[in-house]
N, C-alpha and C positions, 0 to 999 in steps of 0.2 A: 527158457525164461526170456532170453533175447527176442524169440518171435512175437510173444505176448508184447511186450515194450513196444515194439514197431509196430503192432498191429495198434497199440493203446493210442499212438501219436496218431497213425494214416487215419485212425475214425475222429481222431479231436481237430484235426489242421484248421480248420474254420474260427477254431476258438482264437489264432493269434489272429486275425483280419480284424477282429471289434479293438483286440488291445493296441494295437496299428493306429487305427485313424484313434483311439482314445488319446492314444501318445503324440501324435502328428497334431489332433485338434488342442492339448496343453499345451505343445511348441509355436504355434501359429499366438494361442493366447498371450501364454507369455513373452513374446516379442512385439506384441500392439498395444500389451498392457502401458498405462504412465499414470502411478500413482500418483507422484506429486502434481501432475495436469489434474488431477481428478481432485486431491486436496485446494488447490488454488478455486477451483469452482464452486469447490460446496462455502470455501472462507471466504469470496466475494460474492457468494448469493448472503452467507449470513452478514457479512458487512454492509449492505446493501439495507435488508431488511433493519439491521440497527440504526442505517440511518433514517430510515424513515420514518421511525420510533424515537426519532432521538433529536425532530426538528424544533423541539420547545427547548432544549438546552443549550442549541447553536445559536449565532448570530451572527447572519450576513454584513462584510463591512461595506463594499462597494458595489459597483454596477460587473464589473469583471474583466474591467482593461488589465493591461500591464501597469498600468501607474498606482502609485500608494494614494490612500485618501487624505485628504485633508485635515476632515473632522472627527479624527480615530478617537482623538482622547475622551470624549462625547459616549462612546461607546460603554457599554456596558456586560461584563458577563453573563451568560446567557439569557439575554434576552433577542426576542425575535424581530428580524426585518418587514417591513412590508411588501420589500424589493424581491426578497425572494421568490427563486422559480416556483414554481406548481407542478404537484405531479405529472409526468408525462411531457413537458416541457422538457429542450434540450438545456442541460444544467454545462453552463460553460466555466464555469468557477465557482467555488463553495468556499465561503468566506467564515471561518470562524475565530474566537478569543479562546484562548488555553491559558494557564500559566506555565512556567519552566517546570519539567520533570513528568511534565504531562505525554503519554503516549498518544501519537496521531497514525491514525492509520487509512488504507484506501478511500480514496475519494471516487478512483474508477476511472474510465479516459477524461481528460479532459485539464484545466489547470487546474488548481484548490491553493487557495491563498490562505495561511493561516496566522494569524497573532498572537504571538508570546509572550507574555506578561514577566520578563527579566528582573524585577524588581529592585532594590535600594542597594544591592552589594557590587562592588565591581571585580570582576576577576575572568577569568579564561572561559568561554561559553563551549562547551562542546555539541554538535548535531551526529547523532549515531542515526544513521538510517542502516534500510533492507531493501532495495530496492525486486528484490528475488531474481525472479529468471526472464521477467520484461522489462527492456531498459526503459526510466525515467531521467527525467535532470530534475533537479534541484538546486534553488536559489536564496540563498539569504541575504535580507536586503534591513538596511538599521539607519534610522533618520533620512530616509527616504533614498538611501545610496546602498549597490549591489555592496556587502562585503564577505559573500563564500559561495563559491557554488560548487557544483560537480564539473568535470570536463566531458562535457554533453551530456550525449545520452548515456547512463552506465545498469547495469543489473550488479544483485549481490552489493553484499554488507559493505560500509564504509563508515567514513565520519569528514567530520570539516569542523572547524572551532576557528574562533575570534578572541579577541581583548575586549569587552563589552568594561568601559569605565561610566560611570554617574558623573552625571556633571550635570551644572541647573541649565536647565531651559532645553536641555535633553532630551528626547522621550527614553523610556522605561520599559521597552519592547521593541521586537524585530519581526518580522514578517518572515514567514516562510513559503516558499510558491512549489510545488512538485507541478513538471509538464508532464502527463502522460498521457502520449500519443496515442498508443495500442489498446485495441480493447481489452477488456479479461486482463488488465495488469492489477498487480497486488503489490502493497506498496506499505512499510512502515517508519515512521521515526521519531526520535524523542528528541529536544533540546534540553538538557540538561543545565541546573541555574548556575548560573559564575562559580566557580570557586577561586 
C-alpha cells in the first residue's frame, strides 16, 4: 500500500508548482493591495462629478485672494456667479453659502472658501472635520479676523469651536478656507450652529 502512495505522489508532483505561484501571485497581491487608496478615488471622482452637477446651487463669493469680501451681505444662497471658473480652467478657490449644520465636503487641491450662515442664536460654534490620510489646514475666519485653525497641515478627524455672540452691526456668518495642497486629497466638515 505504501508503494501505491509514493508512486501516486511521483506521478502528481507538478500538481503543487501551479498551487505555488497561485499562492506566491495572492501574497504579491495582497501586499500591493490599498483599499482605502482605491475608496478615496472612486469618492473623489464622485465628488467631482457632484460638483459639476451641482454648479446652479453654489455661489462664488470672491475673485480667490486670501482676503474676505467686502460685499458678502449682497450675497445670496444659491445663486450663481459670473466670476466663476469654466470647465477645464485651473479652479484656484471655490467659494460657496451653506448654512450651519450643513456638511462640506472635498473641494480637491486647491483653497475652497466657504460661508456659513451662523444665524441669530449666540453660543459655542463647533467645526468637526476629517481631513482623512492627506493633510490639509483649516482656517476659520469671523468679521473678517482669523479665529480657529488647525496647526498646519494635519490629516484625520478633529474639531476647533469658538464663542460666536450676536451683536448688531455684526455679521451673522464665518467663512471657512480648507488649504489642500496635494492632489487626490479628500476632505470633510460640518460647522455645527451655536449652541
Amino acid at each position: 500500500m505504501e508503494h501505491v502512495k509514493n508512486k501516486s505522489f511521483a506521478n502528481n508532483w507538478w500538481l503543487f508548482y501551479p498551487l505555488l505561484f497561485l499562492l506566491v501571485g495572492l501574497l504579491v497581491y495582497a501586499l500591493l493591495w490599498n483599499p482605502e487608496n482605491t475608496i478615496e478615488v472612486l469618492r473623489q471622482e464622485l465628488n467631482d462629478c457632484r460638483d459639476s452637477h451641482a454648479a446652479s446651487s453654489t455661489r462664488p463669493v470672491d475673485g480667490g485672494d486670501n482676503t474676505l469680501p467686502g460685499n458678502i451681505d449682497s450675497l445670496q444662497i444659491g445663486e450663481l456667479d459670473k466670476n466663476r471658473a469654466l470647465p477645464g480652467e485651473d479652479k484656484k478657490a471655490e467659494n460657496t453659502i451653506v448654512n450651519c449644520d450643513a456638511k462640506v465636503e472635498s473641494g480637491g487641491q486647491g483653497v475652497t472658501k466657504t460661508k456659513h450662515i451662523l444665524g441669530d442664536q449666540s453660543g459655542r460654534v463647533i467645526l468637526q472635520y476629517d481631513t482623512k490620510t492627506i493633510p490639509d489646514e483649516i482656517k476659520v475666519y469671523y468679521d473678517g479676523k482669523p479665529i480657529a485653525h488647525t496647526d498646519g497641515l494635519v490629516s484625520g478627524a478633529g474639531q476647533l469651536e469658538w464663542i460666536y455672540e450676536v451683536a448688531p452691526g455684526k455679521p451673522k456668518y464665518c467663512y471657512v478656507e480648507v488649504s489642500a495642497p496635494t492632489p487626490r486629497t479628500v476632505w470633510e466638515y460640518i460647522v455645527n450652529c451655536p449652541l
